[in-house]
C-alpha positions in Angstrom: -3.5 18.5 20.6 -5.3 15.8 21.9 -8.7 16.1 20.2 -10.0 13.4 18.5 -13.7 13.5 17.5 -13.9 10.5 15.8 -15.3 8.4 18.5 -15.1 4.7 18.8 -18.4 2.8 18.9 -19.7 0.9 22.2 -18.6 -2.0 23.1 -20.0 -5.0 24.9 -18.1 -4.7 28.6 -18.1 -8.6 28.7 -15.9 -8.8 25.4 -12.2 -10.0 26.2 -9.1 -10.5 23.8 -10.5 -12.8 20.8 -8.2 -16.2 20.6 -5.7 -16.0 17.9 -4.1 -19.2 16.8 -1.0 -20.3 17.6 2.1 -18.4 17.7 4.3 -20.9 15.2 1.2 -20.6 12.5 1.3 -17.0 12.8 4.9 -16.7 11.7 4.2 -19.0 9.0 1.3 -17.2 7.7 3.3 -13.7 7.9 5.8 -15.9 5.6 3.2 -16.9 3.2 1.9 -12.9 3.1 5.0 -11.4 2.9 5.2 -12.1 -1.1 2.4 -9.6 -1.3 4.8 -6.5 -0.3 7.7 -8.3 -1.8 6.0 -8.1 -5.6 5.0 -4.6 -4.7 8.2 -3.5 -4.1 9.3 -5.1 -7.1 7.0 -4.0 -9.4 6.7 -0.4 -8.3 10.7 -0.2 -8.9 10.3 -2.0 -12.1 8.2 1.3 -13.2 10.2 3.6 -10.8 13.9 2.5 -12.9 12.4 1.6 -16.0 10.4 4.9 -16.8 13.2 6.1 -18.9 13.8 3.0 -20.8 9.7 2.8 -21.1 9.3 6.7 -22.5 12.3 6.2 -25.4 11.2 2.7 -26.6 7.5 4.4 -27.3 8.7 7.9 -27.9 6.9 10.0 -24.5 7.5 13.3 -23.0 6.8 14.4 -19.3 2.9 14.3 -19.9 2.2 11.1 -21.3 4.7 9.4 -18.8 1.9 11.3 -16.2 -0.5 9.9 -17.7 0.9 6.2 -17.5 1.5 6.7 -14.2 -2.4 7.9 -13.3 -3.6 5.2 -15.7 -1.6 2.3 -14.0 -2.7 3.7 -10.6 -6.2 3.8 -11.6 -5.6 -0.4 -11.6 -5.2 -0.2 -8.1 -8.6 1.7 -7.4 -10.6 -1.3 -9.4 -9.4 -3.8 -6.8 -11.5 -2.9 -4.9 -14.1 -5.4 -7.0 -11.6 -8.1 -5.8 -10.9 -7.1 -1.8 -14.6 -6.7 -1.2 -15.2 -10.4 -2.0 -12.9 -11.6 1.0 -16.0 -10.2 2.9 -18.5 -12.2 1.3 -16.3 -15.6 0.4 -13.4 -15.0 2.8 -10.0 -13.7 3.1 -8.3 -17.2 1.7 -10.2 -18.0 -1.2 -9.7 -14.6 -2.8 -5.8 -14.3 -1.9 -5.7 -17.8 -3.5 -6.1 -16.8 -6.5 -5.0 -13.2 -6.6 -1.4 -14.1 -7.6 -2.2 -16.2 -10.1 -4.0 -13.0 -12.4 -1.1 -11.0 -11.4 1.2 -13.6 -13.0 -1.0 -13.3 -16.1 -1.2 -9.9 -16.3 2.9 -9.1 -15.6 3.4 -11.4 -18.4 1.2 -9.8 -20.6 2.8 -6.5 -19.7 6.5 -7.8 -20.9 4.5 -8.9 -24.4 3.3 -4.7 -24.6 3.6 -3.7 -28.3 3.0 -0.2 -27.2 1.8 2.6 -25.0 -1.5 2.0 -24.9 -1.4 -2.4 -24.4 1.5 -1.5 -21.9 -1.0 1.1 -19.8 -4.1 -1.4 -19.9 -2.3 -4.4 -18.7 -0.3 -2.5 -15.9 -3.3 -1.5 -15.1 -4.7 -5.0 -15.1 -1.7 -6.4 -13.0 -2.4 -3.8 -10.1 -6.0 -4.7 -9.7 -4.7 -7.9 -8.5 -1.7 -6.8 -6.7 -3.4 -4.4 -4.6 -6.6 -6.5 -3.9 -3.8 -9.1 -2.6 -1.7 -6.3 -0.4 -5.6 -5.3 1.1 -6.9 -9.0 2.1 -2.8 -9.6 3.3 -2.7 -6.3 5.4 -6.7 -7.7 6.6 -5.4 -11.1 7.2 -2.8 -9.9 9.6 -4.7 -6.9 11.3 -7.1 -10.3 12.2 -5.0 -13.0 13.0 -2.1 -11.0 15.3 -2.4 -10.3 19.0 -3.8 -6.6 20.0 0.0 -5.9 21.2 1.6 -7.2 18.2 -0.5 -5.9 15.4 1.6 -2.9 14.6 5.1 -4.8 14.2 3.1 -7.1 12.6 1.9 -4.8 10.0 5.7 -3.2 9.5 7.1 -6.3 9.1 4.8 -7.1 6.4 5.8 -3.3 5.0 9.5 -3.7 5.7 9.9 -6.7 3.4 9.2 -4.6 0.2 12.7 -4.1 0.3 13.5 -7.5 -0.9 11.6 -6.8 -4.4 13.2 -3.7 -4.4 16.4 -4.5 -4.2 15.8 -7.4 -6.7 15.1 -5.1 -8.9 17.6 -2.4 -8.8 20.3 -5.2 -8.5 19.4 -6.8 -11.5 18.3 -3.5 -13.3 21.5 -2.3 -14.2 22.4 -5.8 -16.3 18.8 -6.8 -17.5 18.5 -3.1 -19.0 21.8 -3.1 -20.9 21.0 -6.2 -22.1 19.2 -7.2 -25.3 15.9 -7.9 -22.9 15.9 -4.6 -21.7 13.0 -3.2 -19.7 10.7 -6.2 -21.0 13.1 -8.7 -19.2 12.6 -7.0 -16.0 8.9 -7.9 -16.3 10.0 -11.8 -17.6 11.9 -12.4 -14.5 9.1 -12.0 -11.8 6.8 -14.5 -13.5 8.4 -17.8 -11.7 8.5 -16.8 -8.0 4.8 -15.4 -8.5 3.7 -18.9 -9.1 5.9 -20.6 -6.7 4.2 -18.7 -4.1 0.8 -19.8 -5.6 1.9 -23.3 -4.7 3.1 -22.6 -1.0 -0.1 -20.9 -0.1 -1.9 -23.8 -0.4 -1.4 -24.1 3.8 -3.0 -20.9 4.8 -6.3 -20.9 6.9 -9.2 -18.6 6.9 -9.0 -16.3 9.7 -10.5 -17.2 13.0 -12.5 -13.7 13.2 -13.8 -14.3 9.8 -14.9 -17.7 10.4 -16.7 -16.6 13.4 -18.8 -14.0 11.2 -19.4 -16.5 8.4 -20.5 -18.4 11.1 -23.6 -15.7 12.8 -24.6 -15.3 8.7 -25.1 -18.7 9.1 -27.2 -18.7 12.0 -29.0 -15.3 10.8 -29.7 -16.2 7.4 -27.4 -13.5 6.2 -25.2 -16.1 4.1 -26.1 -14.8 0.5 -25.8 -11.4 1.2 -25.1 -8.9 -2.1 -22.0 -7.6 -3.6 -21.8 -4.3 -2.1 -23.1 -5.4 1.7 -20.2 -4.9 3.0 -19.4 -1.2 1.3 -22.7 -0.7 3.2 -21.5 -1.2 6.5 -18.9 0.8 6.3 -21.8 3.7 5.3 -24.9 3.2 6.6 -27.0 5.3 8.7 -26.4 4.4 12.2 -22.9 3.5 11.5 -21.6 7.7 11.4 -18.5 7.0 13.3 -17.5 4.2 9.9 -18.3 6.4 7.9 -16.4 9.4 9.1 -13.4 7.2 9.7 -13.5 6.4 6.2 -13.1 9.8 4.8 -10.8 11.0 7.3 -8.7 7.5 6.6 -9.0 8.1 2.9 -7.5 12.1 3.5 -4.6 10.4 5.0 -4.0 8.4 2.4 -4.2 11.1 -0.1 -1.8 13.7 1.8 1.1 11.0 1.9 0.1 10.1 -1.7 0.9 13.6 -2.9 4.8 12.4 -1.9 4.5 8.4 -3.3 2.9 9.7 -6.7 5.8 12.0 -7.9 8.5 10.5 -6.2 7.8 7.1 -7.5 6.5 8.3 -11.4 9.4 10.6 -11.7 13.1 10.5 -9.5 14.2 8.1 -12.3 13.3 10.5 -15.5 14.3 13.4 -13.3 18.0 12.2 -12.5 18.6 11.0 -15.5 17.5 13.3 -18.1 17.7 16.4 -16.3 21.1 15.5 -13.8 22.3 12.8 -16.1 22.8 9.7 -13.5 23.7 6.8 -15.2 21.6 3.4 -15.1 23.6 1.9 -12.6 23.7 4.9 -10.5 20.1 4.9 -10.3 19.6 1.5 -9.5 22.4 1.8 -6.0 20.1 4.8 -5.5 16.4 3.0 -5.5 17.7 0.1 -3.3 19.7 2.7 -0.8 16.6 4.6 -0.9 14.5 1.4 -0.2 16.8 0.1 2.5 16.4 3.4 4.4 12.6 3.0 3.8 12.8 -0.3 5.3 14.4 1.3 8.1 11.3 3.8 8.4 8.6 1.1 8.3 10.2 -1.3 11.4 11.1 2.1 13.3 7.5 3.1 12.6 6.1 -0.7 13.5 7.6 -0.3 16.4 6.5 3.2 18.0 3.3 2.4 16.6 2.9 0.1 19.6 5.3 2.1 22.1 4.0 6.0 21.3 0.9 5.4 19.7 -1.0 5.8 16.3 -1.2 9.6 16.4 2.1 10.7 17.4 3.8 8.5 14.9 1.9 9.2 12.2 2.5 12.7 12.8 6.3 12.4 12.7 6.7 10.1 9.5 4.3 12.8 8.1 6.5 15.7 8.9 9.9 14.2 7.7 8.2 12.8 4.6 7.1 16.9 3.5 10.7 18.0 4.3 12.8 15.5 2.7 10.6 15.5 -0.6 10.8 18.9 -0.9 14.8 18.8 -0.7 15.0 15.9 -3.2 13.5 17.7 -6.0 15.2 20.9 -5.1 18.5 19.3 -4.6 21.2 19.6 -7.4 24.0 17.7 -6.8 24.2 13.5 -6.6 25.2 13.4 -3.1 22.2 15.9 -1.9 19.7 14.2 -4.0 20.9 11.0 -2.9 20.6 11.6 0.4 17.5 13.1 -0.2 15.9 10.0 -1.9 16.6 7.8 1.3 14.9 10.6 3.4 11.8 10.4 1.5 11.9 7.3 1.4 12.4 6.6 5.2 9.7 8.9 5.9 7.1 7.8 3.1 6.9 3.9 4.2 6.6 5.0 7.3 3.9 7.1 7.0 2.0 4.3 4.8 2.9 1.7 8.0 0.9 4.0 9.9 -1.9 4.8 7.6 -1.8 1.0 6.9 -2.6 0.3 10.7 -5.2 2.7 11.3 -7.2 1.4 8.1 -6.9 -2.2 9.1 -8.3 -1.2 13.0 -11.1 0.8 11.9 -14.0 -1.2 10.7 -15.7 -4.2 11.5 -14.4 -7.7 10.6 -17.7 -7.8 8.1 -16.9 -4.9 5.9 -13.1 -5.0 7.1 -11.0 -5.7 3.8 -13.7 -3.4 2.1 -12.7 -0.6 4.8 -9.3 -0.7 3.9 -9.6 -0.8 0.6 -12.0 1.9 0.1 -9.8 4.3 2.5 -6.4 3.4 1.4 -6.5 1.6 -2.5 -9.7 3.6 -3.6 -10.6 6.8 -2.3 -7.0 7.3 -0.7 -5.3 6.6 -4.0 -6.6 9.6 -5.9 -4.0 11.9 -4.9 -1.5 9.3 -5.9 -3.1 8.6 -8.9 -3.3 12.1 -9.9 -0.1 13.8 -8.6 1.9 12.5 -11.5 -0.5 13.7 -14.1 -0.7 17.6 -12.4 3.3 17.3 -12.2 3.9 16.4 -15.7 1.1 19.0 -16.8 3.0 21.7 -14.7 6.5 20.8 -15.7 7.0 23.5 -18.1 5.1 26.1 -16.8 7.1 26.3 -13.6 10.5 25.4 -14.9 11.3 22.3 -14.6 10.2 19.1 -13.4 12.0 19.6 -9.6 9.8 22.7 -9.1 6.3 21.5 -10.5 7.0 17.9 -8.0 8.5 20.0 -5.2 5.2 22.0 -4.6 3.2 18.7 -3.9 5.5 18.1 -0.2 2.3 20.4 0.9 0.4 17.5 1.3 1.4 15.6 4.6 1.7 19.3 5.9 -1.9 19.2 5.5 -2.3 15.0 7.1 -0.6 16.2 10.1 -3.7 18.9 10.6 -5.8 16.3 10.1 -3.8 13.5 12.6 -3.2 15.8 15.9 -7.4 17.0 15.0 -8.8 14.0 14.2 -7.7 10.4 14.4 -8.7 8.4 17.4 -5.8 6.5 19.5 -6.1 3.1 18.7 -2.8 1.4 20.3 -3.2 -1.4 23.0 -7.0 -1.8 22.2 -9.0 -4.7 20.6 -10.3 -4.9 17.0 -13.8 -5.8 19.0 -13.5 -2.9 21.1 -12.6 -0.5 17.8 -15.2 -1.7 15.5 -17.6 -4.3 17.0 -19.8 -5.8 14.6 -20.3 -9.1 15.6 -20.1 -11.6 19.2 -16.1 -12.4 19.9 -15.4 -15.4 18.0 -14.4 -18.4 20.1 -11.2 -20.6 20.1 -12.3 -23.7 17.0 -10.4 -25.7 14.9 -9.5 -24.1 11.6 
């Protein structure tokens, strides 16, 4: 199908390829971002191994462990407080300082005395790591060439693997060890503020200069807090607003594989098939690996193929493969299960990543992305892992209640060949214009 009613805006005909800056700072900037994903991956592995270590040091069962999971997630949602001031102060201001509260709040987690301190400061820590995976993900969608925005993005994506397979490396000796799950949580404290320190070199982005630079002119300098949430869904702005929603279902319908795979594969393969620590950790970073895989195959048909019909595959694979995971009883099916879902889940996010970032104006554009894919797209995510440990015992098992949730891309691909507009080879000026093309300047 080749519908796609979500129309882009008009464009000024005059408006050519804005100026990016030069290619050697562009690598070095992708350097300084790249500890974004890298902590991501980290922490979310931290969780995804650690959940059974977590649920016996303060006594849970299938439900509360849910519960965590939602309540944690619900962190993410929040930062949206934090992206949407990179559209009033800037992009490098706020990423500045992002890092640092994460530091804070990670070692605060390790110091948890119990569920509920452990729950409100995980939930802390990913207000700040999600606000600074939004502004990076912003930063890059604005700085990179039109051709080069997609690799770009998966690169940024791919490197998650590195934290991952920190963390499943060390997880089988920090766990046995008289740190246990807390020391997990110890270790990623240094390299967080070592990459405080080598940020200190990044610039504000040329596109967001040039808009500070018309509120200057216009008197729009002091605008409010929520201005740019506005622009995203004001009247006269329809096709923002319907790309928001539509965005934001995306999210969701690949969140409906994240959430359950990521809250529960650990508790599930070692409670119910009895894997061993160590077995679990080869598994996670396997599974990772192949993810990374997913997300630089996906960068690149993402500027080969298009937007729509990769989406539409990662989508696909990610329903299938889930579904067999949780279905699966032996190690070597489950295994290869895992690296499926994987594969097929990073890519999918890669995708939905892209289109976000393209979408809205470089005024409200780290609010776009963050309302589509960290606030309104997290709710499946958020509550997937509540609805599976709810349903656990009433359909039999925790691989049954999980299993039903591979519906959800099903649905995203409905939406994808119906609705998304094509946005490969074209600029972010002629996707979402919002302001005159900013000129080559001196950062």
């Amino acid at each position: 199908m080749n519908a796609a009613p979500v129309s882009f805006p008009p464009t000024d005909a005059k408006a050519t390829a804005a100026t990016v800056p030069e290619r050697r700072y562009l690598w070095a900037l992708l350097a300084m971002l790249m500890s974004a994903t890298i902590f991501e991956g980290y922490d979310i592995t931290i969780f995804h191994l650690c959940t059974p270590d977590i649920a016996r040091t303060f006594n849970l069962g299938d439900r509360a462990i849910g519960a965590i999971a939602t309540a944690v997630r619900f962190g993410g949602i929040l930062s949206f407080f934090v992206v949407t001031l990179a559209d009033r102060y800037g992009r490098k201001p706020v990423i500045a300082n992002t890092v640092l509260c994460y530091a804070f709040f990670t070692l605060m987690t390790a110091l948890s005395s119990g569920m509920v301190t452990f729950t409100l400061f995980q939930s802390a820590s990913q207000v700040f790591l999600a606000a600074e995976f939004g502004i990076a993900i912003t930063i890059i969608c604005e700085e990179f060439p039109d051709h080069l925005r997609g690799r770009a993005i998966s690169i940024l994506h791919m490197v998650a693997f590195l934290g991952v397979a920190a963390a499943g490396t060390l997880y089988g000796y920090v766990a046995e060890s008289n740190w246990g799950w807390r020391g997990m949580y110890f270790l990623g404290i240094a390299p967080l503020l070592a990459v405080a320190w080598l940020r200190r070199g990044m610039r504000e982005t040329l596109r967001y200069g040039a808009v500070q630079d018309r509120r200057r002119e216009t008197a729009e300098d002091h605008e409010g807090f929520f201005t740019p949430m506005w622009r995203c869904l004001r009247s006269g702005q329809e096709s923002y607003r319907s790309r928001l929603l539509l965005i934001a279902a995306l999210c969701n319908c690949i969140g409906l594989v994240g959430g359950p795979t990521i809250s529960f594969f650990s508790l599930y393969a070692k409670r119910d098939h009895h894997w061993k620590s160590s077995q679990i950790g080869a598994a996670i970073v396997l599974a990772y690996l192949m993810g990374t895989v997913g997300t630089l195959l996906c960068g690149y048909l993402l500027d080969r193929i298009g937007r729509r019909i990769t989406a539409a595959l990662f989508f696909l694979a990610s329903a299938f493969a889930m579904f067999a995971l949780f279905r699966s009883q032996n190690h070597g099916a489950m295994l290869l299960a895992l690296m499926a879902t994987m594969f097929a889940y990073q890519g999918a996010r890669t995708a939905n990543s892209a289109l976000s970032s393209e979408l809205f104006p470089t005024g409200a554009r780290a609010t776009g992305y963050c309302l589509t894919v960290q606030v309104l797209g997290q709710l499946g995510w958020m509550l997937s892992p509540l609805a599976v440990g709810a349903l656990s015992a009433p359909l039999g098992g925790l691989g049954n209640a999980a299993s039903f949730f591979a519906v959800g891309p099903l649905v995203g691909i409905v939406l994808i060949l119906t609705l998304v507009p094509e946005t490969r080879g074209k600029t972010l000026e002629e996707l979402s214009p919002d302001a005159p093309m900013p000129s080559a300047r001196a950062h």
